[in-house]
N, C-alpha and C positions, 0 to 999 in steps of 0.2 A: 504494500500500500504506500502509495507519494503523497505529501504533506500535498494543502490545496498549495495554487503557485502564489507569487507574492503581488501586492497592486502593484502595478509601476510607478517608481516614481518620478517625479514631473520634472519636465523640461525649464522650469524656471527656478530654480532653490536659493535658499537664503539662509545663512548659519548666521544666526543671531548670534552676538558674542559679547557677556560683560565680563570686563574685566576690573572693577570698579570699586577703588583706596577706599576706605573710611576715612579720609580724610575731604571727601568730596560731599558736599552737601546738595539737601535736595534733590536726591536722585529720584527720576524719572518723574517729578513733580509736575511737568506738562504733558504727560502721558496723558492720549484722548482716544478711546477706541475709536472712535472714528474716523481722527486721524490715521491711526494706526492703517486701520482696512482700510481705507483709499489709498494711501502708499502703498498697499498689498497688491490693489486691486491697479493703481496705475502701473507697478511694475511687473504687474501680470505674473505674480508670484501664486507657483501652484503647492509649493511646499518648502515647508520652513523648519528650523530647529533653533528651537526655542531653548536657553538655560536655565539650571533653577538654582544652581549652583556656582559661583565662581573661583579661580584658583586664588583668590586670598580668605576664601573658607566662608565668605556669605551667602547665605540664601535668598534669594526674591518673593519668597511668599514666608508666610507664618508656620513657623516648625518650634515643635518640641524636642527633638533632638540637635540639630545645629544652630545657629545664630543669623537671624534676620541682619539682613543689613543694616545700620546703625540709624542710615541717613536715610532710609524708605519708608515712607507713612503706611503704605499700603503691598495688598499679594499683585505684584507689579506681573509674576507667571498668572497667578489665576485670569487676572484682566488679560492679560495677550490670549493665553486660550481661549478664553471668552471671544474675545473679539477676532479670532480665525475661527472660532463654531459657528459663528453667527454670519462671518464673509463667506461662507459657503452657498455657491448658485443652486 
């Protein structure tokens, strides 16, 4: 028996990448899902990898076991996922 096959994936990709000191304030503070999905949708992005993690050990949404980033009010992942569930035609 063969596993089912895999989606393919799309011709347009985007590796979302933070890299982001605590020493930087305000992160993602003008973060607008709507903005967001129109940047998706102008650059005709059909797939994206999004982080939740960065390599100075912060997280982008609200965890119990790691450490939120210092300088982020809000789950900056849950809002992107949102707003690519929602950019879906």
């Amino acid at each position: 028996m063969h596993p089912p096959p895999l989606a393919p994936i799309g011709q347009r990709q985007v590796h979302l990448d933070f890299h982001t000191s605590e020493h930087l304030e305000n992160i993602a503070d003008a973060f607008s899902k709507e903005g967001f999905q129109a940047a998706l949708k102008i650059g005709n992005i059909d797939s994206i990898n999004l982080f939740a993690k960065c390599h100075h050990s912060w997280s982008y949404y609200p965890t119990d076991i790691g450490r939120m980033h210092p300088n982020l009010n809000f789950d900056l992942l849950g809002a992107q996922l949102e707003a690519c569930s929602r950019n879906r035609d």
